[in-house]
PAZAPA-4460 file (N, C-alpha, C; in steps of 0.05 Angstrom, whole numbers, plus 32768, in hexadecimal, padded with zeros to 4 digits):
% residues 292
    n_x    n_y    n_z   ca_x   ca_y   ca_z    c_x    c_y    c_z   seq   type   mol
   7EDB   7E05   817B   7EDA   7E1E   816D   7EF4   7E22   815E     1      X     A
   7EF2   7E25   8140   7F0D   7E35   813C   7F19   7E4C   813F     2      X     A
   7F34   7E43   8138   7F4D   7E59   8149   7F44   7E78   8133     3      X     A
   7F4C   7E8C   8149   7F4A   7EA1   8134   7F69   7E9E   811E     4      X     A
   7F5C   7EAC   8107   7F6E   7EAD   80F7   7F82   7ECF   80FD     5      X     A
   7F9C   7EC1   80F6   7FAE   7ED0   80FB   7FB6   7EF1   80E6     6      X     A
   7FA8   7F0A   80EC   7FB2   7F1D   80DE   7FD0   7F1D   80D1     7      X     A
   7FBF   7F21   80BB   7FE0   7F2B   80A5   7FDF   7F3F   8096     8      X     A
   7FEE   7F57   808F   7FE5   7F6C   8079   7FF7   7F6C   8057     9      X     A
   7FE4   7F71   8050   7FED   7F6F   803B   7FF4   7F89   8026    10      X     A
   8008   7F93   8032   8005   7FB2   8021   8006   7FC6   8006    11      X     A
   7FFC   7FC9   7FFD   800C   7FD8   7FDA   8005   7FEF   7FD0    12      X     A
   8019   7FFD   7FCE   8014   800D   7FB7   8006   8005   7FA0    13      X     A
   7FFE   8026   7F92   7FEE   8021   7F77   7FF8   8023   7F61    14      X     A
   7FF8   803B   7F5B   8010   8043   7F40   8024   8032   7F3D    15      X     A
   8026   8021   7F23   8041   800F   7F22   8043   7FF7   7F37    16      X     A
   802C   7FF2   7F49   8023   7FDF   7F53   800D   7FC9   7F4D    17      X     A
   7FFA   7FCF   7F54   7FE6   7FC6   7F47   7FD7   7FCD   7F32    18      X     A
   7FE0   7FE6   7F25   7FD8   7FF7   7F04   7FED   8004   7F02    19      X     A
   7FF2   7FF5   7EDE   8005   8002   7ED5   8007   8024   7ED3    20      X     A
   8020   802D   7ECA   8018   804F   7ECB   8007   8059   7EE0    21      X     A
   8004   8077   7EE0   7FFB   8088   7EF0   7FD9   8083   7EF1    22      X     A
   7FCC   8084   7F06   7FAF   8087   7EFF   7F97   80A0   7EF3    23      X     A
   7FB3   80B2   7EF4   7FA0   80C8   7EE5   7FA5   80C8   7EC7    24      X     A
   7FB9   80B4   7EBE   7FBE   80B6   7EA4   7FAB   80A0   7E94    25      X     A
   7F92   8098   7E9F   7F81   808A   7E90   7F75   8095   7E8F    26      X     A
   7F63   80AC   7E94   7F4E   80BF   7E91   7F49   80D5   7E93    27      X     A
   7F54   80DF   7EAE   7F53   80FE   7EBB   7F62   8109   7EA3    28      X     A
   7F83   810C   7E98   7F8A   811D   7E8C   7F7E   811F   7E73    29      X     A
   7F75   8108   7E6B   7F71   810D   7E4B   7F56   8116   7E4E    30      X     A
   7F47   8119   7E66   7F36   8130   7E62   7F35   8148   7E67    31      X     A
   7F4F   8150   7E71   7F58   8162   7E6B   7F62   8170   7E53    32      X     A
   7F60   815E   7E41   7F6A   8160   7E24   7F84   816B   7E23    33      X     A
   7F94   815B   7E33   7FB7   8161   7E3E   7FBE   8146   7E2B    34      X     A
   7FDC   8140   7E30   7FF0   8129   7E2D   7FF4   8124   7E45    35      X     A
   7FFF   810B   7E4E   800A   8109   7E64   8023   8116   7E64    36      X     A
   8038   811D   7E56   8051   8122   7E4F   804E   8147   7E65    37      X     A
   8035   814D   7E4E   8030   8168   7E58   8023   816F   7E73    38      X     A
   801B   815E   7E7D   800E   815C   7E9A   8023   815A   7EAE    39      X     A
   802F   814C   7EAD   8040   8142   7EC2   8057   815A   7EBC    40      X     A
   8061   8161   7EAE   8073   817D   7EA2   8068   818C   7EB4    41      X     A
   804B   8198   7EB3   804E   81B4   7EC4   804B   81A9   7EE2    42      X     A
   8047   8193   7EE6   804B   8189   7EFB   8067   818E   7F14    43      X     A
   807C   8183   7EFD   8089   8181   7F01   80A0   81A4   7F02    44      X     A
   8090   81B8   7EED   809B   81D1   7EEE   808B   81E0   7F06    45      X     A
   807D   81D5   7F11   806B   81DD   7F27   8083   81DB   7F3C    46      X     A
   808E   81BC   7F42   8098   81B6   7F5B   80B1   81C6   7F59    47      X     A
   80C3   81C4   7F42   80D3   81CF   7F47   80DF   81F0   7F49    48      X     A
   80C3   81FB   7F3C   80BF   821D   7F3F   80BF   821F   7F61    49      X     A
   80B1   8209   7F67   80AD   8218   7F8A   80B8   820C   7F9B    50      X     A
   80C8   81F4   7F93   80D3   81E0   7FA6   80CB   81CF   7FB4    51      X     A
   80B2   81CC   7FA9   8094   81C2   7FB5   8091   81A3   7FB4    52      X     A
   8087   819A   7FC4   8087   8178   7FC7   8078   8174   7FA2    53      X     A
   807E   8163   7F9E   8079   8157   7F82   805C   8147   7F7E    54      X     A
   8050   813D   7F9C   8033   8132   7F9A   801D   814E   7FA4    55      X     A
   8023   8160   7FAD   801D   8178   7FB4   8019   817F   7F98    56      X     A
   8033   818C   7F8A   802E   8194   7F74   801F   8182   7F5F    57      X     A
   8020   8164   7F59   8003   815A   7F4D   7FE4   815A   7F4D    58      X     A
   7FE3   815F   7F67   7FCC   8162   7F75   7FBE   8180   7F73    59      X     A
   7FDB   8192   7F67   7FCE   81AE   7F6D   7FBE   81B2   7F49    60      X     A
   7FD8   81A5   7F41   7FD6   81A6   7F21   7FBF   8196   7F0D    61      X     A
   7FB1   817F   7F19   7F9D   817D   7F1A   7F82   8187   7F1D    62      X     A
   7F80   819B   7F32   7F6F   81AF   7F38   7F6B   81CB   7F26    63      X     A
   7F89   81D3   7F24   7F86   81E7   7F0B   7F81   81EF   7EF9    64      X     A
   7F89   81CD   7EED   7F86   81C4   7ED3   7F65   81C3   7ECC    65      X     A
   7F5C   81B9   7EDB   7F3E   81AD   7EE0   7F38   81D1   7EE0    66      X     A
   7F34   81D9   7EF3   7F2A   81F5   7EF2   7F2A   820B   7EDA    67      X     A
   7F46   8209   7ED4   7F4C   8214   7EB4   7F37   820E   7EA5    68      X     A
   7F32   81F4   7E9C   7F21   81E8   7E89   7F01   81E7   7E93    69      X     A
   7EF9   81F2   7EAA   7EE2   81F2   7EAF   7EDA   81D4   7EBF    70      X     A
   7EE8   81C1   7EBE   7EE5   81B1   7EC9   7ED4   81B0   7EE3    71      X     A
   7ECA   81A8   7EF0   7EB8   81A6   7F0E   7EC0   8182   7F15    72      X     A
   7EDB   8180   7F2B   7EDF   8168   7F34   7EDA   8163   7F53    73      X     A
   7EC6   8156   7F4B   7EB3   8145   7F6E   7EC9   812C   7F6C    74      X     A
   7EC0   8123   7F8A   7EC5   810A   7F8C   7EBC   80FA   7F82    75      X     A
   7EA1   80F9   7F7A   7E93   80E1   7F61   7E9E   80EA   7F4C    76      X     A
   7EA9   80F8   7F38   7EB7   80FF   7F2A   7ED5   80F3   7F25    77      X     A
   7EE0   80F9   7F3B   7F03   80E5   7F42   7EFA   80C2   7F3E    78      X     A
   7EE3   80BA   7F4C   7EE0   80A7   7F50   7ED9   809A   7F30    79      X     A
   7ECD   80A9   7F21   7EC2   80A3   7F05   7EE1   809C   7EFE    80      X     A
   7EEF   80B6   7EFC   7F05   80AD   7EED   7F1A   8094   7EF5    81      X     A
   7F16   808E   7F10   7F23   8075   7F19   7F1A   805E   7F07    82      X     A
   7F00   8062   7F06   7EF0   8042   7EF9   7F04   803D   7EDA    83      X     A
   7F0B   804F   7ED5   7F1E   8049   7EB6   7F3F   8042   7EC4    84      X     A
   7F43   8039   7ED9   7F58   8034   7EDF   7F62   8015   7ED6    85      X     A
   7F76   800E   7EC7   7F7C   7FED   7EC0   7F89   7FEF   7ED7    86      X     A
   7F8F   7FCF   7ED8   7F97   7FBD   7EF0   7FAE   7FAC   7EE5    87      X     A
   7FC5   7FA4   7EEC   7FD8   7F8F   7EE3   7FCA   7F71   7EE7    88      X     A
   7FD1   7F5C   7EDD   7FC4   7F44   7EDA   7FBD   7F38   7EE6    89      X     A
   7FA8   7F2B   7EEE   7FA9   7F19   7F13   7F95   7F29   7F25    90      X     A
   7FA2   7F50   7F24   7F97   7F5C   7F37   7F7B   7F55   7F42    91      X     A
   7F68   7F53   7F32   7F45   7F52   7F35   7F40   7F38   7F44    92      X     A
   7F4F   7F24   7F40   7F4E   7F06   7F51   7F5C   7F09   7F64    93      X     A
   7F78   7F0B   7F5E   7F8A   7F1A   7F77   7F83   7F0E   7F95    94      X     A
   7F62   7F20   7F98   7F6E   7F21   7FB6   7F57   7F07   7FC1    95      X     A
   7F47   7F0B   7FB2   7F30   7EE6   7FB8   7F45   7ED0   7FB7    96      X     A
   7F55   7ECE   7FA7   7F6F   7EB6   7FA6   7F79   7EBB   7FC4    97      X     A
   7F83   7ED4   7FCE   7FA2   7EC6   7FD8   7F8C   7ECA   7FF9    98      X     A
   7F70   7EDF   7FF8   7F6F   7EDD   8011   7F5D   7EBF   8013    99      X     A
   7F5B   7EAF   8001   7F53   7E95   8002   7F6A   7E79   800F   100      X     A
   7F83   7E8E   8001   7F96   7E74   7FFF   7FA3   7E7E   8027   101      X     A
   7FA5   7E95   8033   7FA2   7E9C   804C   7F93   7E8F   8063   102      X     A
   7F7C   7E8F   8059   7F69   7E87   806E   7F6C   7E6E   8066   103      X     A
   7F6F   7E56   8059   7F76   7E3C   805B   7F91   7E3B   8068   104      X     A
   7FA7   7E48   8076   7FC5   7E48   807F   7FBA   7E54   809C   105      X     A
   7FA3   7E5D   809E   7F9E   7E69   80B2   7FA2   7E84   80BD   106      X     A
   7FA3   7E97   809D   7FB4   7EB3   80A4   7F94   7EC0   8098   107      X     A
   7F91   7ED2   80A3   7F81   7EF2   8098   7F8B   7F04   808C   108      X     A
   7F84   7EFA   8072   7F97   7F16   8066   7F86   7F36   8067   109      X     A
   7F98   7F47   806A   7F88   7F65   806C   7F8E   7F6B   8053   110      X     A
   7F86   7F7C   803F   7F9A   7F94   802E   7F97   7FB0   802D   111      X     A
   7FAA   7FBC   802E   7FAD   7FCE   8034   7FB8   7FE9   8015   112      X     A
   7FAC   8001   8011   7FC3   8010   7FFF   7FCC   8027   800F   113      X     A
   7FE5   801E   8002   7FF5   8040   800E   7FF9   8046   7FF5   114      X     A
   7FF9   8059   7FE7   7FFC   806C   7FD2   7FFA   808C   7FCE   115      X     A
   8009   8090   7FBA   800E   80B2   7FB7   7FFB   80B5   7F9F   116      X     A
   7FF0   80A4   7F9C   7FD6   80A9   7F85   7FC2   80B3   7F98   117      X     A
   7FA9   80BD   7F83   7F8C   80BE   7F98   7F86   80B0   7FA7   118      X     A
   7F7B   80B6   7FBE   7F61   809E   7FC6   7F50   809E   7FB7   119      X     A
   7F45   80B1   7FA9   7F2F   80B7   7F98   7F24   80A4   7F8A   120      X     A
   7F3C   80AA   7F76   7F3F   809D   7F61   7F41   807B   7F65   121      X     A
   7F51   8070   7F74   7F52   8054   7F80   7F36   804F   7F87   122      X     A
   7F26   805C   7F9B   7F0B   8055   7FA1   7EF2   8058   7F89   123      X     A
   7EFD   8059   7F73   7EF3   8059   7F59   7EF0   8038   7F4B   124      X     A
   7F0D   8028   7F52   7F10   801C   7F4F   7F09   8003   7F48   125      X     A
   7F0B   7FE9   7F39   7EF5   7FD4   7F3C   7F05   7FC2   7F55   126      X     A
   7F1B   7FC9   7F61   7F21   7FB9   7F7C   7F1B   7FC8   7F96   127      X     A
   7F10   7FE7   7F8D   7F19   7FF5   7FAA   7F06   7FE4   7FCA   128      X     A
   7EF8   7FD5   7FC2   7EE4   7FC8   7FDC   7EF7   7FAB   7FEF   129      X     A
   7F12   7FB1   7FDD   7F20   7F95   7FE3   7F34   7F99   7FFC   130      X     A
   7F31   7FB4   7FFF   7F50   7FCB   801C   7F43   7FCA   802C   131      X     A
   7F44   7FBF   803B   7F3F   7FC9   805C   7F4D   7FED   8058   132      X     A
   7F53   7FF7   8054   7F57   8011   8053   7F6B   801B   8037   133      X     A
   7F69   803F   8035   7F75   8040   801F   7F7C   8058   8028   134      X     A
   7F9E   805B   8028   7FAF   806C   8034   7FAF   807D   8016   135      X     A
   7FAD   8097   8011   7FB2   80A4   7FF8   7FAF   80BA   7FF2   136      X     A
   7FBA   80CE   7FE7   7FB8   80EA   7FE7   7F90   80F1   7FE2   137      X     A
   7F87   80FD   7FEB   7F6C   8105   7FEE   7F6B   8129   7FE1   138      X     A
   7F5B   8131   7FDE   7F4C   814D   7FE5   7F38   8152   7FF9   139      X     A
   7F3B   816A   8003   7F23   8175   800B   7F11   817F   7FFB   140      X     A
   7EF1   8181   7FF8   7EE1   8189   7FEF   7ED2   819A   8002   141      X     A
   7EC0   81B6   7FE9   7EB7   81CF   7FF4   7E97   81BE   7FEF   142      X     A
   7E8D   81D0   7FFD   7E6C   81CA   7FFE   7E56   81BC   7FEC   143      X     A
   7E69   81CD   7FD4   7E5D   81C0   7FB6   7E64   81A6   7FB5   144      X     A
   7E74   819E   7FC2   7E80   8185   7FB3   7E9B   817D   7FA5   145      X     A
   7EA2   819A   7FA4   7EB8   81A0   7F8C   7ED9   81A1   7F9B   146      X     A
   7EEE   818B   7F95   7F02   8187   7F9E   7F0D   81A4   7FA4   147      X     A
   7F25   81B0   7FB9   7F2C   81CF   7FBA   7F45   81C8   7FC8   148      X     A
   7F4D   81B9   7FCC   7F63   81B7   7FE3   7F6A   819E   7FEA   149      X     A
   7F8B   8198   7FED   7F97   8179   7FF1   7F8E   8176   8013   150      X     A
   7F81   8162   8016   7F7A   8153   8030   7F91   8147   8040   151      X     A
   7F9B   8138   8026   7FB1   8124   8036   7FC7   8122   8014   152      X     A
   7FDE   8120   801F   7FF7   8121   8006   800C   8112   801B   153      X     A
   800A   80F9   8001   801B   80E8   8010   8033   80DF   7FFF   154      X     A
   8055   80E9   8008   8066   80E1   7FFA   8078   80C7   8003   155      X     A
   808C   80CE   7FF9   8096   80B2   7FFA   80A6   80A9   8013   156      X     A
   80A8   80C7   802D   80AB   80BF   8042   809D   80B8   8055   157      X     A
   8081   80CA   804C   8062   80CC   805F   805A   80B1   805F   158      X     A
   8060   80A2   8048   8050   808A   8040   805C   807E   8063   159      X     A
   806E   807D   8065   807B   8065   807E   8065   806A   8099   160      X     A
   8056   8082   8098   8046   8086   80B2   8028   806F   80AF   161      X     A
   8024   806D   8098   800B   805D   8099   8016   803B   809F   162      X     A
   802D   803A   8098   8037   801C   80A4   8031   8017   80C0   163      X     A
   803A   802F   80D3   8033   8025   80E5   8018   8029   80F0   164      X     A
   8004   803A   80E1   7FEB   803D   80EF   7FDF   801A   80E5   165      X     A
   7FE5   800D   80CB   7FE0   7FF2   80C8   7FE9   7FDC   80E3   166      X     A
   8006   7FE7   80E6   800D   7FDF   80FB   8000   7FD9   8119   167      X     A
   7FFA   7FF3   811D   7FEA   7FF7   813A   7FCA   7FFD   813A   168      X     A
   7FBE   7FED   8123   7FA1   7FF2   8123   7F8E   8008   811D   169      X     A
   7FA7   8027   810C   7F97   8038   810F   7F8F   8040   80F8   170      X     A
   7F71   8047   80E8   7F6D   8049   80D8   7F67   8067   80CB   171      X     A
   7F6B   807B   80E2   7F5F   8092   80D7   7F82   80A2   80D3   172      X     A
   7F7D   80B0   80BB   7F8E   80C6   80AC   7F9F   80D8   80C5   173      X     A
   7F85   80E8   80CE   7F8A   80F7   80E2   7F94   80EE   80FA   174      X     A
   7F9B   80DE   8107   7FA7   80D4   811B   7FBF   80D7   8122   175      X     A
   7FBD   80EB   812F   7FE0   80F7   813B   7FEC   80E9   8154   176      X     A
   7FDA   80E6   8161   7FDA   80D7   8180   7FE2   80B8   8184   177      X     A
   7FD0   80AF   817A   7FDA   8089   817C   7FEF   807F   8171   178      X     A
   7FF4   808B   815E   8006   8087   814D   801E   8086   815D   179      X     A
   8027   809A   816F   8039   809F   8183   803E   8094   8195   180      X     A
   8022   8086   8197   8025   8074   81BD   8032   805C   81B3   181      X     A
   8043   805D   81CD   804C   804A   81CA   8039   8028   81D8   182      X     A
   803E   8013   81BB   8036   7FF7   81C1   8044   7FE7   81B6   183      X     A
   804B   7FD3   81CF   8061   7FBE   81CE   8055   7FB4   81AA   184      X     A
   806B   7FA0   81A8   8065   7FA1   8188   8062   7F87   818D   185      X     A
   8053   7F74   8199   8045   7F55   81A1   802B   7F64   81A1   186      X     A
   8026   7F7E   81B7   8006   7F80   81B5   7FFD   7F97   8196   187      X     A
   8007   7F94   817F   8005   7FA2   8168   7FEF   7F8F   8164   188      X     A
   7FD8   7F99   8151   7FC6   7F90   813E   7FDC   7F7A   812A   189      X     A
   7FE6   7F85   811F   7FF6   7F7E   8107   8014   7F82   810C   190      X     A
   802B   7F70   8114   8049   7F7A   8113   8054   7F79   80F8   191      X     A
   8060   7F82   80FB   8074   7F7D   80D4   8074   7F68   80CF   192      X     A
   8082   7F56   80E1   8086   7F3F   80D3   8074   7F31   80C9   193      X     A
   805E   7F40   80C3   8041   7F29   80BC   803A   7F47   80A5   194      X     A
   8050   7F52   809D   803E   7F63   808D   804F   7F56   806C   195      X     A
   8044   7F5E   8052   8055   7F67   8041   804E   7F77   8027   196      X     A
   8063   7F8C   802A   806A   7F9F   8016   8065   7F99   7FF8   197      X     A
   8051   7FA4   7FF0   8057   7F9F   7FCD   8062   7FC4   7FC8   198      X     A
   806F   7FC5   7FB4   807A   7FE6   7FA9   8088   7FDD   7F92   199      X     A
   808C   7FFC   7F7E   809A   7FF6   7F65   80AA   800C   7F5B   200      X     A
   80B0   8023   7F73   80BC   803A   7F71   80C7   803F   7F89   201      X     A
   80C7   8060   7F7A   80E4   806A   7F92   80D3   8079   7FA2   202      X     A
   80B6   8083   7F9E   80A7   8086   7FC4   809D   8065   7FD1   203      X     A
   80A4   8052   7FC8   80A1   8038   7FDE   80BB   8032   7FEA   204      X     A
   80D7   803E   7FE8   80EA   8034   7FEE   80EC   8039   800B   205      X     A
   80E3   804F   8013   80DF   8051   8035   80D2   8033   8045   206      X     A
   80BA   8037   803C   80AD   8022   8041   80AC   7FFF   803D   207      X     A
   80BB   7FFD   8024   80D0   7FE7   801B   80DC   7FD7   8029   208      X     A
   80F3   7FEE   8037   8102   7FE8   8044   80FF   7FEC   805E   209      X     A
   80E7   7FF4   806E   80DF   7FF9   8084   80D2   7FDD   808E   210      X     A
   80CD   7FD1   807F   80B4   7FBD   808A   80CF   7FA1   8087   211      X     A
   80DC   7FA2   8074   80EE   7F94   806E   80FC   7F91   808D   212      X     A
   8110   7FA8   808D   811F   7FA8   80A3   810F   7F9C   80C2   213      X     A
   80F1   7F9E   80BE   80E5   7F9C   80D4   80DC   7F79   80E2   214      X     A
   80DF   7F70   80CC   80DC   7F50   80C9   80C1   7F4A   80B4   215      X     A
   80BE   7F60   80A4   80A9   7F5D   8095   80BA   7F51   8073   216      X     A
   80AA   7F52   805A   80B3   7F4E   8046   80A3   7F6B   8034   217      X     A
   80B6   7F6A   8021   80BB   7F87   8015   80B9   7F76   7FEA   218      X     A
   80A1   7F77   7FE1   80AE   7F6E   7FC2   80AF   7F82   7FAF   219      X     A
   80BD   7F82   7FA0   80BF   7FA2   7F8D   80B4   7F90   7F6A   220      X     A
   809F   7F9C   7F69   8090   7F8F   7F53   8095   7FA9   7F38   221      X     A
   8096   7FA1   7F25   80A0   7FAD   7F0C   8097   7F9F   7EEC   222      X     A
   8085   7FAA   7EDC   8076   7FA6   7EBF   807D   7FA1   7EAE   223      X     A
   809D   7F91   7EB8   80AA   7F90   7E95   80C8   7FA2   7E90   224      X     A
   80D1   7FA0   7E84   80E6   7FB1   7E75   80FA   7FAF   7E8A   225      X     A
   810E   7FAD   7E78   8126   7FAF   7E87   813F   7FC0   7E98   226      X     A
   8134   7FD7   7E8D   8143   7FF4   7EA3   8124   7FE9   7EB9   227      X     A
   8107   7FEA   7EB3   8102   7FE4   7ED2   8105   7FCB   7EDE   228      X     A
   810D   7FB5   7ECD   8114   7FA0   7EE1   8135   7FA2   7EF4   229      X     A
   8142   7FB7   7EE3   8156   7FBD   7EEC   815C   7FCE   7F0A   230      X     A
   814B   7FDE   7F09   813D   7FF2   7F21   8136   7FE0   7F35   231      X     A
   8127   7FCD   7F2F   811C   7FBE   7F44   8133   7FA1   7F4E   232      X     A
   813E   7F9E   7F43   8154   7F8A   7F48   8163   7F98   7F5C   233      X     A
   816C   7FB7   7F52   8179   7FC9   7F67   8179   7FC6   7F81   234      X     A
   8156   7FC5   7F87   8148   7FC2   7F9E   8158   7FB8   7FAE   235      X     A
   8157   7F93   7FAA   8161   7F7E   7FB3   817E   7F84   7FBF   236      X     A
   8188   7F8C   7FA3   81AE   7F8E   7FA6   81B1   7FA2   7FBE   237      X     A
   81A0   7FB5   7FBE   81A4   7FCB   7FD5   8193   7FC8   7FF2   238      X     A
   8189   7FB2   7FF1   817B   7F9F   8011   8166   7FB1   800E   239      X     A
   815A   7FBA   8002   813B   7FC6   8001   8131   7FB8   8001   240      X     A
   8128   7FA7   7FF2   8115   7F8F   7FF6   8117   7F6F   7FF2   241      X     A
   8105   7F60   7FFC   810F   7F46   7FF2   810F   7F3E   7FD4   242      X     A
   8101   7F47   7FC7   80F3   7F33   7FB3   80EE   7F46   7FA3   243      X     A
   80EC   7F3D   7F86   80E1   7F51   7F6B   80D1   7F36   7F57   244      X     A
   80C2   7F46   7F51   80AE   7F2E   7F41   809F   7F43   7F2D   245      X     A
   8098   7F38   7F1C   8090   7F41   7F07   8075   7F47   7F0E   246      X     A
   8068   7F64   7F0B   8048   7F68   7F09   8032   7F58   7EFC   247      X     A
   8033   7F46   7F0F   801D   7F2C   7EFD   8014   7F1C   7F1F   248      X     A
   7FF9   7F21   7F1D   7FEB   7F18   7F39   7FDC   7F05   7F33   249      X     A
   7FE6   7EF5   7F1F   7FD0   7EDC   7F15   7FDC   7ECA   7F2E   250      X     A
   7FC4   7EB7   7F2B   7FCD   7EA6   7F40   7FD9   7E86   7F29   251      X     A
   7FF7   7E84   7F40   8009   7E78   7F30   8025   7E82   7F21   252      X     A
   8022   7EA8   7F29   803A   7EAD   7F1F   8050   7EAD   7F34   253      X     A
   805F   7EC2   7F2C   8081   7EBB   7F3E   806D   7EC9   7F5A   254      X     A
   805E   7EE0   7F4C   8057   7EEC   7F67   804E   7EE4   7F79   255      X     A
   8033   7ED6   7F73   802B   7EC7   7F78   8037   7EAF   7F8C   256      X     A
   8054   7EA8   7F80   805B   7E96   7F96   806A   7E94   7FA0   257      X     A
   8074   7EB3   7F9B   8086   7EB8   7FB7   8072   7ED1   7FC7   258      X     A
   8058   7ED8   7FCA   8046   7ED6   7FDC   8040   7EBE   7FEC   259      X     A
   8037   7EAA   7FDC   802F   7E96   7FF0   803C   7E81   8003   260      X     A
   805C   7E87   7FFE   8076   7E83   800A   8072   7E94   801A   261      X     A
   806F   7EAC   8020   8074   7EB5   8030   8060   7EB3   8049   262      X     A
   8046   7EB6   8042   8031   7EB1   8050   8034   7E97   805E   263      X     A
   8043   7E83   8052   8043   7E5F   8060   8055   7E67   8077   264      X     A
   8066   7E7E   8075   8081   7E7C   8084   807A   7E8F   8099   265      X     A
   8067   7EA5   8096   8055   7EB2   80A8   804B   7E9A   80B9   266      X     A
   8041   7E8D   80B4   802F   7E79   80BB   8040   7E73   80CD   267      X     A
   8052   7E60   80CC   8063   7E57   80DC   8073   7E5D   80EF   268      X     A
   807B   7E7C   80E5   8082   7E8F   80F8   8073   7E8D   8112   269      X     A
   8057   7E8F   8104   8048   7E9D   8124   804A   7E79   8134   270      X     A
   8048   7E70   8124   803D   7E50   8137   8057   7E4E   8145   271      X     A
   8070   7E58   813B   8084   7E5A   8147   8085   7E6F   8167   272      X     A
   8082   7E7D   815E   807B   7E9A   8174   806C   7E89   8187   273      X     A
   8058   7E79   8183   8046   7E72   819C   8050   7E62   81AD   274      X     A
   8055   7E4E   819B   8065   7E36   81A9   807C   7E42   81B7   275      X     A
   808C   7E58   81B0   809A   7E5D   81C7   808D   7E69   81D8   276      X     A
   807A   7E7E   81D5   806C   7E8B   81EB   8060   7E77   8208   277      X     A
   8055   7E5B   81F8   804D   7E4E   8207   8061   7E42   8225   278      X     A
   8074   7E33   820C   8093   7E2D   8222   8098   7E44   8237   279      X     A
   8098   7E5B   8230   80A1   7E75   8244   8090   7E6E   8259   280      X     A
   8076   7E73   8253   8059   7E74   8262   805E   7E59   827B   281      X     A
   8064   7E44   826D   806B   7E31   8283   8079   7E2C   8289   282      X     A
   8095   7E41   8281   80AF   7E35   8296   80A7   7E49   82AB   283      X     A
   8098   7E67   82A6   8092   7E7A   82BF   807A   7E6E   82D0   284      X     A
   8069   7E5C   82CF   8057   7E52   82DF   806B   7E35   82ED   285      X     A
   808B   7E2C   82E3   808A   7E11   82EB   809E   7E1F   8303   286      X     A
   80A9   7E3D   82F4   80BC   7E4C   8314   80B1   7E55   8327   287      X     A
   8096   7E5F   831B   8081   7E66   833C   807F   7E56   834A   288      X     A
   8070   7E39   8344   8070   7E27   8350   8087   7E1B   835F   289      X     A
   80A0   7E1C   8352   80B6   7E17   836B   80C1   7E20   837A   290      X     A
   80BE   7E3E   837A   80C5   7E51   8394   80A9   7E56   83A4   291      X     A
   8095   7E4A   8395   8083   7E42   83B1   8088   7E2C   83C7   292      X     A
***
């Protein structure tokens, strides 16, 4: 029989991750018959009138906006506007490549999003069937159907809580409890060191550097230009993350291969881990036996 294959996660942000720009700036605003300039403005005169978290205030400003204009936004509605979401290069093959090039090394890859974008909108998506889960600001909806209220608002510190529910197997939002118990970090679903970070801002830097520090890898991916390749070089210089690679998921690019570096070295890791576990295992069965 073959060996089970060894869990790995693979985590990312969206915005500036795997699509360029914001996801509401392909569709939602300009049916709002807004600018983005002008969207994100009262957005932004929102947060700072009230001192108010900044994905709070997008989330509220969206609703308003929508309501103002007569708008009626369901969740099939968010989800419509996701489907106009572009992807950076690679993304759509992306994950048939590398969870191909995994399961030949002997690893399972998971993927995972943490993002301060929708879920909505992501599950709109032409990849959203590819996550084992999708960590992401939500709404609540009233009877009709009709969005009324933030569910879940996730910033750039909150994001670090879904690391560890990846961590410890737990998939639901609401989960205040497990999350807390404590489990040795051998009996984890997933430990860091078998996880890694994709991000391309300043709400992934928690998480960046969280999984980093943990024995995981952290890459800060960026579309070009040079103030943001400069931002992301930062990363590095400042131990946030390992690695910066250009937003390009074709298979064969830099990213590309310093993923599958890393996954070979995953690999090895664990075969490493056993082989010592094993030696332990039989030096404590070869000391029973002699004080018998």
């Amino acid at each position: 029989m073959a060996e089970k294959l060894v869990d790995v996660a693979l985590i990312y942000d969206f915005d500036g991750t795997l699509a360029p720009g914001n996801m509401q700036e392909f569709s939602f605003i300009k049916d709002l018959q807004m600018t983005n300039e002008e969207f994100w403005a009262k957005c932004q005169k929102l947060s700072e009138k009230n001192d108010a978290s900044g994905i709070l205030c997008y989330m509220a400003t969206m609703l308003k906006e929508a309501r103002y204009r007569g708008i009626k936004i369901t969740k099939d509605q968010f989800m419509q506007f996701g489907k106009s979401v572009e992807l950076f290069e690679g993304v759509e093959s992306w994950f048939k490549t590398i969870n191909a090039y995994g399961k030949n090394i002997g690893l399972n890859i998971k993927h995972f999003i943490n993002s301060s974008g929708l879920k909505e909108m992501i599950e709109g998506t032409k990849i959203a069937g590819e996550f084992e889960q999708i960590y992401a600001c939500s709404f609540i909806y009233d009877e009709n159907g009709a969005a009324e209220w933030p569910a879940v608002a996730i910033d750039y510190t909150s994001k670090t809580q879904f690391i560890f529910k990846i961590n410890k197997g737990i998939k639901e939002v609401r989960d205040d409890k497990k999350i807390n118990e404590y489990v040795a970090e051998e009996d984890r679903p997933i430990p860091f060191k078998r996880m890694i970070y994709f991000g391309d801002g300043e709400t992934d830097i928690p998480c960046m550097k969280m999984v980093k520090q943990n024995g995981g890898y952290s890459i800060a991916v960026h579309s070009g230009g040079i103030e943001k390749q400069k931002r992301a070089h930062k990363l590095i210089l400042d131990n946030r993350v390992n690695f910066v690679c250009d937003a390009n998921y074709s298979q064969g690019s830099e990213l590309y291969k310093v993923v599958t570096t890393i996954l070979d070295k995953m690999q090895k890791d664990y075969e490493f881990d056993m082989l010592l576990k094993q030696h332990r295992q039989k030096a404590s069965t070869s000391k029973t036996v002699i004080e018998k």
